[in-house]
C-alpha positions as CSV (number, residue, x, y, z in Angstrom):
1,X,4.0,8.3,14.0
2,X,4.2,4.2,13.5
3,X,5.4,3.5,10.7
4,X,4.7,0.2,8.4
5,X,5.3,-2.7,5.9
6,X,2.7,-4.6,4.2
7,X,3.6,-7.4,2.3
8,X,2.2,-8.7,-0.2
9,X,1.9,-11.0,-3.5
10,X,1.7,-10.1,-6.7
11,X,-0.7,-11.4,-9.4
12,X,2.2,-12.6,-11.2
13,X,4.0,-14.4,-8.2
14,X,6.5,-12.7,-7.2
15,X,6.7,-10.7,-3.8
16,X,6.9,-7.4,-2.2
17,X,7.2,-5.4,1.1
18,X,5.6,-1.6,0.8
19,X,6.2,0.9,3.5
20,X,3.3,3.6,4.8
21,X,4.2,6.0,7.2
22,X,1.3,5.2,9.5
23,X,-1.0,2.1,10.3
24,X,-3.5,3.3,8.3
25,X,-3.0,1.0,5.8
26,X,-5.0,-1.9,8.5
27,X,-8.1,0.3,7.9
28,X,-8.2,-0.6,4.1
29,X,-6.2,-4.0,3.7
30,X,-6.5,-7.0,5.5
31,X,-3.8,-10.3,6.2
32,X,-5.2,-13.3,4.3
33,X,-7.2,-11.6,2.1
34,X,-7.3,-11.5,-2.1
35,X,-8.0,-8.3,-3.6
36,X,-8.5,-7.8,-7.6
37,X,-5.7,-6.0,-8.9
38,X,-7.9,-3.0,-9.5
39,X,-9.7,-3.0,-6.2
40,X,-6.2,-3.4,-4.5
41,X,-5.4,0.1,-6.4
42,X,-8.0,2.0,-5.7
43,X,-7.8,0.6,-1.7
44,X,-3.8,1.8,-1.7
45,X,-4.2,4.9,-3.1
46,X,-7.1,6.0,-0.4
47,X,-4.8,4.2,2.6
48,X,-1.6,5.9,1.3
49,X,-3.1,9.2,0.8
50,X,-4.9,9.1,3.9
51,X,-1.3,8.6,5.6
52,X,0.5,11.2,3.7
53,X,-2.3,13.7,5.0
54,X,-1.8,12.3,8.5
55,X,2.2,13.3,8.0
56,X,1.0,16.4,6.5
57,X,-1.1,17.5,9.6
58,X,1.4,16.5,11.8
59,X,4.7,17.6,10.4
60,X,3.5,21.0,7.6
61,X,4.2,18.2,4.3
62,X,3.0,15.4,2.9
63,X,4.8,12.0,3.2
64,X,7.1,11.9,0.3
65,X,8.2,8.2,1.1
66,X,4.1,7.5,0.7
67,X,4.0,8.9,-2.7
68,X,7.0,7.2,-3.9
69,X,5.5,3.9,-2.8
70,X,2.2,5.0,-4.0
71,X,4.5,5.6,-7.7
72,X,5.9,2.4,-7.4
73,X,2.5,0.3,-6.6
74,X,1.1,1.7,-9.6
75,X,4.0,0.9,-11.7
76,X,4.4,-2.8,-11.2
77,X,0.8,-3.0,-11.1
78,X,0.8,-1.6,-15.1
79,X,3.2,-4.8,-15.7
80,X,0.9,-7.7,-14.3
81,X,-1.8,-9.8,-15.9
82,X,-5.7,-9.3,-14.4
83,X,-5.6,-11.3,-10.7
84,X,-5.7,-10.5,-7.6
85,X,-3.1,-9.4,-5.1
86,X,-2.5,-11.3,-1.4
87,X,-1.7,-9.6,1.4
88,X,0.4,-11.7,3.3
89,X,1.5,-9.9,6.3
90,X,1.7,-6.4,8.3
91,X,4.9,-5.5,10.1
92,X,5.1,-2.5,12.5
């Protein structure tokens, strides 16, 4: 399974890379594009559960690497100020 980065921009400035096990994530996010913090949420958990699912039809469990990311995500999200999130860039 192809696994992913996505980077992205934080509300607050400052920048991260998030893993998902598949390329998924390209059916939810786009490069270039702004997302309010909240719609970016609710658009990461659907692409990250999605891709844990994939895992767990493939390999009998879900994607334990997707949930931690998913954890994380939510986490610094609780931290910023209302904006919106960038994506900057997808790397396979």
């Amino acid at each position: 399974m192809p696994e992913m980065r996505f980077h992205i921009r934080w509300p607050d400035g400052s920048r991260d890379a998030c893993y998902s096990p598949t390329l998924v994530i390209k059916e939810h996010l786009a490069v270039g594009q702004d997302y309010a913090l909240d719609e970016f949420l609710v658009l990461v958990r659907l692409a990250l559960g999605s891709a844990s699912a994939r895992v767990q039809e493939r390999y009998g469990f879900p994607c334990g690497r997707a949930e931690s990311q998913l954890a994380r995500i939510e986490e610094i999200a609780r931290r910023q100020e209302p904006g919106t999130v960038y994506v900057e860039a997808f790397e396979e």
